[in-house]
C-alpha positions as CSV (number, residue, x, y, z in Angstrom):
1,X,5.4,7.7,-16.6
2,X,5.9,11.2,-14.9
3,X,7.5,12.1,-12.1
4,X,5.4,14.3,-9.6
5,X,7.0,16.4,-6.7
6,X,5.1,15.1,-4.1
7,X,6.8,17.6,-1.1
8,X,10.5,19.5,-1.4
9,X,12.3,16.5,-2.7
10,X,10.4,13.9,-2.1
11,X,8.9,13.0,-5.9
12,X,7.0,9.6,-7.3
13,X,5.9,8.0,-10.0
14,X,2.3,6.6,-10.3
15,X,1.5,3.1,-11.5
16,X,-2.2,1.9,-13.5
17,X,-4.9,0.6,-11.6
18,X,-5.1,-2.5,-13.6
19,X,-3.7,-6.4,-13.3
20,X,0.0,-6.5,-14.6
21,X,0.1,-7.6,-18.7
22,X,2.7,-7.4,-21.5
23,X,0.4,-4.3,-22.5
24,X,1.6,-2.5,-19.4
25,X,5.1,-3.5,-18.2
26,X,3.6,-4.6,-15.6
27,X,3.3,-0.9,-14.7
28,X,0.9,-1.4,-12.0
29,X,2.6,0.2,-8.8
30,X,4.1,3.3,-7.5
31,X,7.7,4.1,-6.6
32,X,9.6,6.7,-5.5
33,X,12.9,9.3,-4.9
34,X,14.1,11.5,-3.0
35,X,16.7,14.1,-3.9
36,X,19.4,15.0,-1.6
37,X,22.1,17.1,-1.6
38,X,24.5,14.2,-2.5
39,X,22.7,11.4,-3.9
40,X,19.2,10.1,-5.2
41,X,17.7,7.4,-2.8
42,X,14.9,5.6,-4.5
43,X,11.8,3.7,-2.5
44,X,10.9,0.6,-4.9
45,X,12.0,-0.4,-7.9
46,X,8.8,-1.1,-10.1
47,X,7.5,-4.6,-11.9
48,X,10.2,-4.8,-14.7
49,X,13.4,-3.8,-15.8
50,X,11.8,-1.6,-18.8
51,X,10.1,0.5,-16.0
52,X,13.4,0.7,-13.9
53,X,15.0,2.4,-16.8
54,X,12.0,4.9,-17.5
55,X,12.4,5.6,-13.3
56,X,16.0,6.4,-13.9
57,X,15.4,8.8,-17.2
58,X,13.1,10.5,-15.6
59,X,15.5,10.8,-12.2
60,X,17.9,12.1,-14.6
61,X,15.4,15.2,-16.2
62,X,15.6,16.5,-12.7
63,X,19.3,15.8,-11.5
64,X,22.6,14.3,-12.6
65,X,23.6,13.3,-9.2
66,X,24.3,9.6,-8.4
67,X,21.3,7.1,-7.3
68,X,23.0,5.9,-4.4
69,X,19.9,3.9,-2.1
70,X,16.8,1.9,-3.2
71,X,14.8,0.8,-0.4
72,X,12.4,-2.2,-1.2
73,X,9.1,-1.6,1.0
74,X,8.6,-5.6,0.1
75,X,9.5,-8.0,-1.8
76,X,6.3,-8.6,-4.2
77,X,7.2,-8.7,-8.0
78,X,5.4,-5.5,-8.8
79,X,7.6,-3.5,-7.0
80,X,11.3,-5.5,-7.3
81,X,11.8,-6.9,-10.9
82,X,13.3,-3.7,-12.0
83,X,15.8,-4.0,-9.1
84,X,18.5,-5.1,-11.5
85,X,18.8,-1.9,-13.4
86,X,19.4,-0.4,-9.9
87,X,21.9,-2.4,-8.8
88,X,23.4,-2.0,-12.3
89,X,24.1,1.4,-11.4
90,X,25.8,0.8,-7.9
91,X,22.7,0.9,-6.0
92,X,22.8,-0.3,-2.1
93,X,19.8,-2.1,-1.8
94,X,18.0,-2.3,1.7
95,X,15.0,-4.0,2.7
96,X,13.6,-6.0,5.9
97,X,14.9,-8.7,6.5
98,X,12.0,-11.7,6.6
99,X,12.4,-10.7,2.6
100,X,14.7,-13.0,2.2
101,X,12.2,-16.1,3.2
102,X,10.3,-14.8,0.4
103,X,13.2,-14.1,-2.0
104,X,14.5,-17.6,-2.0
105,X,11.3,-19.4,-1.7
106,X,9.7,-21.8,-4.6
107,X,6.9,-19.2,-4.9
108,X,9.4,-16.4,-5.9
109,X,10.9,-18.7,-8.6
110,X,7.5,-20.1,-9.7
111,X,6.2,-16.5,-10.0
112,X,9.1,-15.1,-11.8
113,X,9.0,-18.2,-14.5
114,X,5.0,-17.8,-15.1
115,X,6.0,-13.9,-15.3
116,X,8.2,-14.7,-18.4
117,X,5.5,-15.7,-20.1
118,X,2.3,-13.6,-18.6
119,X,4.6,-10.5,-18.9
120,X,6.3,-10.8,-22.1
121,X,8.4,-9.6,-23.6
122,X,9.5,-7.2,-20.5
123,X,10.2,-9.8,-18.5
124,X,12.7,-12.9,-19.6
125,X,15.1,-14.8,-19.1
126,X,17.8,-12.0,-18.6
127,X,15.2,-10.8,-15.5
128,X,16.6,-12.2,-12.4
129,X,15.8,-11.7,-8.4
130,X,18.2,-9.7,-6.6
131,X,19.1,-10.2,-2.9
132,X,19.3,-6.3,-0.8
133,X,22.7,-5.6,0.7
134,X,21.3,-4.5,3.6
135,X,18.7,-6.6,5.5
136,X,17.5,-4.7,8.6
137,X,15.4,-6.4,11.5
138,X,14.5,-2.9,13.4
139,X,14.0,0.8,12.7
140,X,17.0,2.2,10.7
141,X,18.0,5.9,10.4
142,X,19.6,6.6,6.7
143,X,21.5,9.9,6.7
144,X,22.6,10.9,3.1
145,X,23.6,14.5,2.1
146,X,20.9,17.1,4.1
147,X,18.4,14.3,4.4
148,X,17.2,12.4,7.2
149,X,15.5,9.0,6.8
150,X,13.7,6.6,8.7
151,X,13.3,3.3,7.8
152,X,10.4,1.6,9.7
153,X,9.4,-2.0,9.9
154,X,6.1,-2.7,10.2
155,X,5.1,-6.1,9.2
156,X,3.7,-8.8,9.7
157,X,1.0,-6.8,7.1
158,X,0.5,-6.7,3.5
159,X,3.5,-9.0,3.7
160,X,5.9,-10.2,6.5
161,X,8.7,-7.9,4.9
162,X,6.6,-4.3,5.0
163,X,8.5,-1.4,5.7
164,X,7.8,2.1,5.2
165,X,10.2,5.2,4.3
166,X,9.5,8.7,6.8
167,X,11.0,12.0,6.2
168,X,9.6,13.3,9.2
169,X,11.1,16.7,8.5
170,X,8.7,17.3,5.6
171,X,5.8,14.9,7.2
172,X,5.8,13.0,3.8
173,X,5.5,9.0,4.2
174,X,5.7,6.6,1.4
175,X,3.6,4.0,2.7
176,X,4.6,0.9,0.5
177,X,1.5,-1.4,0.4
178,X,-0.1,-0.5,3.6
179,X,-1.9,2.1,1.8
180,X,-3.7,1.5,-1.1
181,X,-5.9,4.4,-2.6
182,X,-8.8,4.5,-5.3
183,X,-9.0,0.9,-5.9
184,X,-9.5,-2.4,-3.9
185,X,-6.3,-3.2,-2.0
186,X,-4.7,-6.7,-2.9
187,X,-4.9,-8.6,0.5
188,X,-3.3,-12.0,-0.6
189,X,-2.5,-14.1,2.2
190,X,-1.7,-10.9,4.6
191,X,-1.9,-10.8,7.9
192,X,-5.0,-8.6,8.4
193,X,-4.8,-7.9,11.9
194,X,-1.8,-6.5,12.4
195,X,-2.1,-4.7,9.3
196,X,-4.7,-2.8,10.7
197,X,-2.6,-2.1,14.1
198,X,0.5,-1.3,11.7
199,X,-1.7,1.7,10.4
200,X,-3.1,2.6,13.3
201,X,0.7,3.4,14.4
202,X,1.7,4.8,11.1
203,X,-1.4,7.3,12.0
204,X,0.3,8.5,14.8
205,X,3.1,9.8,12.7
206,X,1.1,13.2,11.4
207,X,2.1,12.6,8.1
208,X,1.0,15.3,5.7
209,X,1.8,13.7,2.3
210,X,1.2,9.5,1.6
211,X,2.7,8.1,-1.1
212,X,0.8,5.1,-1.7
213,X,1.9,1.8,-2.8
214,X,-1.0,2.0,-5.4
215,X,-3.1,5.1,-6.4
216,X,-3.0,8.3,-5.9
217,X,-1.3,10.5,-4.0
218,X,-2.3,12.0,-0.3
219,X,-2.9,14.7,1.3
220,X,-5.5,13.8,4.1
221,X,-3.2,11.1,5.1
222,X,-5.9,9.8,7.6
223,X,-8.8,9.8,5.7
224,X,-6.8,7.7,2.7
225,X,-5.2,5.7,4.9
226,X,-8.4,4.7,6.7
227,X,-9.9,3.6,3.5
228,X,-7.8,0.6,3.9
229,X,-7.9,0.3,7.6
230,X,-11.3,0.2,6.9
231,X,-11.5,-2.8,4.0
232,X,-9.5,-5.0,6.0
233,X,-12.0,-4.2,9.3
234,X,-14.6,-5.2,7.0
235,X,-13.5,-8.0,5.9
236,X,-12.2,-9.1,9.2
237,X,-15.9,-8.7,10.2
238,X,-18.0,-10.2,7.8
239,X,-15.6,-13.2,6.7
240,X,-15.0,-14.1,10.8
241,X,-18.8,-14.2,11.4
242,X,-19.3,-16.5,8.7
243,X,-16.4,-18.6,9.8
244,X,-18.0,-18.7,13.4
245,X,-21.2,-19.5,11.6
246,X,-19.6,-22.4,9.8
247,X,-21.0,-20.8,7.2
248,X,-19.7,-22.0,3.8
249,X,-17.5,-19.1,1.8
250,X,-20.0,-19.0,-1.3
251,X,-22.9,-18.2,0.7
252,X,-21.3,-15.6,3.1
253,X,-19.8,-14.1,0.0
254,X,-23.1,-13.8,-1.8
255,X,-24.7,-13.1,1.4
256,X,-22.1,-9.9,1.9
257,X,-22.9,-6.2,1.1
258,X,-20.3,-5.0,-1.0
259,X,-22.0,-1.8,-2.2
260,X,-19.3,0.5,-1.0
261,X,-16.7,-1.0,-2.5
262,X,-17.7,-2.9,-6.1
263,X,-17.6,0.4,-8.2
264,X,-14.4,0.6,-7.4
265,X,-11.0,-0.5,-9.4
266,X,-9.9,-4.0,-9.5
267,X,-13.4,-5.2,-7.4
268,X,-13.6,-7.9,-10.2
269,X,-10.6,-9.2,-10.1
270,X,-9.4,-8.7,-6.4
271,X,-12.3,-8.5,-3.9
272,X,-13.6,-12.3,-3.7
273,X,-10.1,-13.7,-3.8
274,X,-9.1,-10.9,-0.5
275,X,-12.7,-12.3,1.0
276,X,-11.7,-15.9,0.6
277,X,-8.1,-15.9,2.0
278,X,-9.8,-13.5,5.0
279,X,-12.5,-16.5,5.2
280,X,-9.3,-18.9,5.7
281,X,-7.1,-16.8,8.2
282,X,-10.2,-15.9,10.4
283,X,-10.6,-19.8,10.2
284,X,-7.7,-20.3,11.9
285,X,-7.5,-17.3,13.8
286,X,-10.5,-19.2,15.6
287,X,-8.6,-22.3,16.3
């Protein structure tokens, strides 16, 4: 882990583009902070405990002020099971509020327990799920020292919860999971659609600098942040055709050109399940 300066204060860390394992923390997303004249606010807080800590020892190589923010940009485990550490050191936690849903939901519990296991020995039984202090249901302005922060909903998406963090004085964005960059974006059971209008407004911002939520940094905000756009669009297409067909999922998989996109990262182990759960929602989408 190394912190990069990604614009004047605005710094991140980047995560592997592989499946979380015992072998890698689960070290597999990206977070960020931003330095102000008072206090540290940090965006995510990375997939274990162990990782929180190496955030905060690399936070302090660069300055000994206080880490007084994390905002979550949504509540999946990658980016939330070092929240403890955070909150350890006085943290205010903020994120939107349909986190909560997932938060205290059976999946959240089920996922942590399996985690215990498929991610030992950095996460156990000590690893808990911790609640923000702040839910927020609209766009929030955060003003700490000389820094000005917008905090923008813009789910349903990725996840109901997504929210994004603007400095729109230094045009950088740290686009949580909207953005995904050099590797197949994990779809899951998001809402594809208005993902795709969600970053058609976030390209009306003029950001110059995207932190993604996986991959590597931006600076042709549109043409990385497009590459997602794109996916879903793609995905949107070919599974809702087959749906319309009635075609069964198998054969419109097989039947689907994937050149562009199977040399990437994580095709493998990503791409049929995001075509699947795309097959579903277009399904009933249709209904």
């Amino acid at each position: 882990m190394q912190a990069q300066e990604a614009a004047s204060g605005c710094w991140y860390v980047q995560g592997l583009s592989e499946m979380g394992s015992g072998e890698n923390q689960n070290f597999i997303s990206n977070a960020g902070f931003i330095v102000t004249s008072t206090s540290v606010v940090v965006v995510d807080a990375l997939g274990s405990p162990a990782l929180a800590q190496r955030l905060v020892a690399q936070i302090r190589k660069l300055t000994p002020k206080p880490i007084s923010h994390v905002v979550l940009t949504h509540y999946h485990a990658d980016h939330i099971y070092g929240l403890q550490v955070f909150k350890a050191l006085g943290a205010h936690v903020i994120a939107q509020q349909q986190g909560r849903e997932y938060l205290y939901s059976d999946t959240a519990r089920l996922r942590l327990q399996a985690s215990r296991t498929e991610l030992a020995p950095w996460i156990d039984e000590d690893t808990r799920l911790v609640a923000a202090d702040q839910w927020i249901d609209g766009p929030t302005r955060l003003s700490v020292g000389d820094t000005e922060v917008e905090i923008i909903p813009v789910g349903p998406a990725h996840t109901p919860d997504d929210l994004v963090v603007w400095l729109p004085a230094r045009k950088v964005l740290y686009s949580g999971d909207l953005v995904f960059r050099g590797r197949i974006p994990y779809v899951g059971e998001a809402d594809s659609g208005h993902w795709i209008k969600a970053l058609d407004e976030l390209l009306k911002l003029g950001a110059q600098v995207v932190i993604p939520g996986h991959g590597a940094i931006s600076h042709d905000a549109r043409k990385d942040m497009q590459f997602t756009r794109d996916y879903l669009a793609y995905l949107r297409k070919a599974m809702g055709q087959a749906a319309q067909d009635m075609t069964p999922f198998d054969e419109a998989y097989q039947a689907t050109d994937w050149s562009q996109y199977e040399h990437m990262p994580l095709f493998g182990a990503a791409n049929r399940m995001n075509a699947y759960n795309t097959y579903i929602l277009m399904e009933r989408e249709a209904q």
